[in-house]
N, C-alpha and C positions, 0 to 999 in steps of 0.2 A: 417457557419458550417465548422469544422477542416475538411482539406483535409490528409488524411494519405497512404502514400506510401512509398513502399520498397523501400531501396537505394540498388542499383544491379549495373554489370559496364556499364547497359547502359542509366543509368541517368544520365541526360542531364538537368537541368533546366537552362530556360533561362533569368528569369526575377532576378533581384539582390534582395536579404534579407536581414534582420539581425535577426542572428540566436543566439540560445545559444546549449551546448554539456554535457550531460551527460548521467545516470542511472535511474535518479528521484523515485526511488522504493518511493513509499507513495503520492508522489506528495503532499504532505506535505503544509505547509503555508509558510517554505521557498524555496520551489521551485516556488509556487505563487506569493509568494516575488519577486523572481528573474526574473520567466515568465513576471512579468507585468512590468519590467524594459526593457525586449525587446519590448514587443507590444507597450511601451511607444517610444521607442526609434525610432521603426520601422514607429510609427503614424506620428512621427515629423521630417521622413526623406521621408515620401512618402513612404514607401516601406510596402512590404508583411514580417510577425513574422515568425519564424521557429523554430523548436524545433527538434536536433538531438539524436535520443536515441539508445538504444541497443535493441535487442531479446530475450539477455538473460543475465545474469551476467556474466562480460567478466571473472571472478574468475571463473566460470564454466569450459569455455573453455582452462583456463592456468593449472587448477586442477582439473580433472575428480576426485576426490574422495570429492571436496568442494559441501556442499550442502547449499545452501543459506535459511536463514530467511526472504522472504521476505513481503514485506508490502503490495504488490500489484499483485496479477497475470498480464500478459501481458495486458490483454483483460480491467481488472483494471485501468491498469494504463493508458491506451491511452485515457478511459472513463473519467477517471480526468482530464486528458492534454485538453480535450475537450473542457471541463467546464469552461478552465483559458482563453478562447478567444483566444489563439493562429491560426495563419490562417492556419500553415501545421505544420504534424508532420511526420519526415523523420526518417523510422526505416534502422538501420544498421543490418546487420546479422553477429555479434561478430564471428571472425577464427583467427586461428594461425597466418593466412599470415598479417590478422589487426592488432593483437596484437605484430606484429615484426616494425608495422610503428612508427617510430619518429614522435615526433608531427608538426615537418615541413613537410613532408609527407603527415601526415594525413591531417593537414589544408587544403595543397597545390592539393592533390589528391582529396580529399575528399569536402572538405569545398570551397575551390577555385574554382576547375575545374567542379565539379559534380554541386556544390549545387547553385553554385554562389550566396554564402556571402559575404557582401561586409564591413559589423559590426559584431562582434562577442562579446559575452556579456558572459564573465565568472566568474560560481561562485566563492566565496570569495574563498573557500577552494579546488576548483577542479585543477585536475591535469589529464592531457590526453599524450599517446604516451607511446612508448614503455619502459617500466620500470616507468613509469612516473617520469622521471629524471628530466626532465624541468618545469619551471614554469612562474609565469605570465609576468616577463621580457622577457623573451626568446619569448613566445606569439607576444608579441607586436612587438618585431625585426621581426620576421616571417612574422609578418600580414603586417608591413614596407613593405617588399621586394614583398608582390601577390595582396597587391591592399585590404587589410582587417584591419581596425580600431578594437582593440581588447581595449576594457573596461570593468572594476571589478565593479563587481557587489556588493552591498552592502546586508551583511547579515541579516536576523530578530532575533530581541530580543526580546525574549515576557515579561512583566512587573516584569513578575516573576525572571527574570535574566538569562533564557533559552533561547542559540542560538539552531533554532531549527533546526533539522538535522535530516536523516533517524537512522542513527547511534543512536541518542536521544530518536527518539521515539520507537526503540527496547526495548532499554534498560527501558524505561518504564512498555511497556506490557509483555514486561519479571519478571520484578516487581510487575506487575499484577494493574499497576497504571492507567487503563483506564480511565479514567477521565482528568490526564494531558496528554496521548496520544490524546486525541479529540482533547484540547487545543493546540497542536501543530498539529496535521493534518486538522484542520481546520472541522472536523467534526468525526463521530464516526469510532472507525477503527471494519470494520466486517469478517466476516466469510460467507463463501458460500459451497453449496455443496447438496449431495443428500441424503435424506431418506431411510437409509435404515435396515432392521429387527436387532434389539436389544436386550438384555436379561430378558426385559417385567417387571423389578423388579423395574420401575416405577408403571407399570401400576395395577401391584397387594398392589401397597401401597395405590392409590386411585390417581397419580399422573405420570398420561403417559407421557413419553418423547418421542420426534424425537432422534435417532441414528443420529447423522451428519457424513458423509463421506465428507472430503473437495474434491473437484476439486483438488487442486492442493497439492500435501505432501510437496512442500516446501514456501507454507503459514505458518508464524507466529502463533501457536498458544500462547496465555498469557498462565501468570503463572496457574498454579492449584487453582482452587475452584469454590464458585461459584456467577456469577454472574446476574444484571438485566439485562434484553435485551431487544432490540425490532426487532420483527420478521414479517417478509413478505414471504407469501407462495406464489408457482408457480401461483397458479390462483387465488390470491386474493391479489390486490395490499395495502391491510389495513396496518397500523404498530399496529401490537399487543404486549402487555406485555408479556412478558417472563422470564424463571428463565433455566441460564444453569449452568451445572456442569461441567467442565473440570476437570478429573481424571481419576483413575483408582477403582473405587467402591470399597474401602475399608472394607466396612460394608459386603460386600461379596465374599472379599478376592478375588478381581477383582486387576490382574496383567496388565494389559497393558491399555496404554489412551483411554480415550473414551471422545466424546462431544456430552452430551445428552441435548435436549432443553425440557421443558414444556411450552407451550402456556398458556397460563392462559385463566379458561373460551372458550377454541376451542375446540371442539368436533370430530370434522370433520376428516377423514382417511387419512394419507398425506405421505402412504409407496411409495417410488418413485419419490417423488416431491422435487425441488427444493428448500430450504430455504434460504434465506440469514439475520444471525443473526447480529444486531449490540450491540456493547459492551459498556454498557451504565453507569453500578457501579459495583464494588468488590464488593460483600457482606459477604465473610468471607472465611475464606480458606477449603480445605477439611479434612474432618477427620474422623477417623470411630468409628460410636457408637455402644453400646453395645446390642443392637438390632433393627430391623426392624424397630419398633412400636415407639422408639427412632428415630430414622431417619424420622418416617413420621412424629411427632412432628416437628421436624428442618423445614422439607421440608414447612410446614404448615406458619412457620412463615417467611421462605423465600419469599414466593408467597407473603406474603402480606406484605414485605419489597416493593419488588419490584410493587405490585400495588399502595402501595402508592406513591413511586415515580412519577407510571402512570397517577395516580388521580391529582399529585402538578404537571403536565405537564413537569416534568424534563425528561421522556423517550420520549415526543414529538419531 
């Protein structure tokens, strides 16, 4: 089981690691990548894995007006980190006074003194320290002089010719390309959040939707339309079919975004409860028809896009 704790200034660990330093929003398959080159590393030196992350995106704290896309809420992402066998995960609480350390600093302060690292495994493309002016030469001179072997990690290539990256898998679900985002996150990228009262113009078509409130407003949403899904309610841990729509209900001159789910086939009352949707195909972007009765057509053949997926075991 990952052990995870705050780094504060009065941590002290005592036993030597090898560690790696980043952000990991998505925890992605190349961060997996990368994690299992320290656990590798760490198995073959004796020693305990570690994983350095932040609290929040340090672009938050240098720019109070930056609002991040991210992949993962906090709670998310340490849930992943989990997953990858790592034995600790050492959260930083990202400040001004952080964001002024040079990276010899931060190793020597931070990673030396605090964590005792004694390997440190970075990725192909990261860069740490203030302005991040330095990079992976400079690492290794640093690591020379406080007793820390610094090695580059090697990136993944998925078949497709994608180095994968949080950066990449944005840019996908912005695309609305759900399907190559799984392929690089290593599984489906979802949504969470709570049920809460909507403008029922599901439910007069024959076709009730969950209103999704996210947890988090700077969650990721994809592009607009709509897609299959599969859904898991607070008190029932089934994966059910699903059909969501991200927009803004056109067909009823609805201005602001909304993420409305239908459960296919669930009957059951779920104002309050928790959902957590995964994002499983695009089915078609949004658009508004030229009446209601038109729309419950669509909707009709949506549901049963999406159940046949569920039927051929692709939303399993």
């Amino acid at each position: 089981m990952m052990r995870t704790f705050l780094i504060d200034d009065a941590t002290r660990e005592q036993e030597p690691c090898v560690a790696t330093v980043g952000f990991f929003d998505g925890v992605h398959r190349g961060h997996q990548h990368l994690i299992g080159q320290v656990t590798g590393r760490a198995a073959a030196e004796g020693r305990r894995s570690m994983v350095v992350t932040f609290d929040r995106h340090p672009r938050q704290v240098l720019d109070p007006q930056f609002c991040p896309q991210l992949l993962t809420t906090g709670d998310e992402k340490v849930a992943a980190l989990a997953r990858t066998g790592i034995d600790s995960c050492g959260l930083l609480q990202f400040s001004p006074a952080m964001a002024q350390l040079s990276a010899r600093d931060f190793m020597r302060q931070v990673l030396s003194d605090q964590l005792c690292v004694r390997s440190l495994v970075i990725g192909y493309d990261n860069r740490f320290g203030h302005g991040r002016a330095e990079g992976f030469d400079d690492y290794v001179r640093y690591g020379r002089e406080m007793g820390i072997e610094v090695v580059r990690a090697t990136p993944l290539v998925l078949d497709e010719g994608i180095t994968v990256s949080s950066s990449v898998v944005r840019r996908l679900l912005l695309d609305g390309d759900v399907d190559a985002a799984a392929r690089c996150l290593g599984r489906r990228y979802s949504l969470e959040g709570i049920v809460v009262p909507g403008f029922q113009e599901g439910r007069r078509l024959g076709f009730p939707t969950a209103n999704l409130q996210l947890d988090e407003t700077s969650k990721l949403v994809p592009l607009a339309g709509v897609y299959a899904v599969v859904v898991q309610t607070e008190d029932d841990d089934r994966h059910r079919p699903g059909v969501m729509n991200i927009g803004c209900r056109p067909t009823f001159g609805g201005d602001r975004l909304t993420l409305e789910v239908h459960v296919i086939d669930y009957h059951r009352e779920i104002y309050g409860q928790r959902l957590k949707v995964e994002m499983a195909h695009r089915l078609r972007s949004e658009r508004k028809f030229g009446s209601a009765e038109l729309l419950a057509r669509q909707l009709c053949e949506d549901v049963k896009m999406a159940n046949d997926l569920f039927v051929k075991e692709i939303l399993i």
